[in-house]
N, C-alpha and C positions, 0 to 999 in steps of 0.2 A: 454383494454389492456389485450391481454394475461398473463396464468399464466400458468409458466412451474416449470414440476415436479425436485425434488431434481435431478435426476436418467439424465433427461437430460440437468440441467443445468453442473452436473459434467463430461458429455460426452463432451460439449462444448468447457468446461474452460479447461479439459485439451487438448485439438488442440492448445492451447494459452503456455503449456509450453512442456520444449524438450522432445520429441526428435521432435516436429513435431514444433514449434515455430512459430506456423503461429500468422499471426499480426490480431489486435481484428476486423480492417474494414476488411479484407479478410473472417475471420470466419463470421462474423454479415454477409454480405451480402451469403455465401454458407449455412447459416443455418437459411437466410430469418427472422435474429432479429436484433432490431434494435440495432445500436455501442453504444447509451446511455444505456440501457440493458445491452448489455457487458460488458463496463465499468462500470456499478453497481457492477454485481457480481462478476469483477476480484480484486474488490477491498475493498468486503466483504471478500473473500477466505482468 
């Protein structure tokens, strides 16, 4: 399992709120991680 830096998990998560509100399967698969990853850290934040 990969391990991603602070720097680009918060580049991530914010594509996930507005202005840009892209949905977490649209992000996971454009930044090639997986939606349960996603879903971990959107719900750590």
């Amino acid at each position: 399992m990969p391990r991603y830096s602070a720097e680009r998990k918060a580049t991530v998560l914010k594509k996930l709120l507005p202005p840009h509100n892209q949905l977490i399967n649209e992000a996971a698969k454009e930044e090639s991680i997986s939606e349960v990853a996603l879903y971990t850290w959107h719900t750590k934040v």
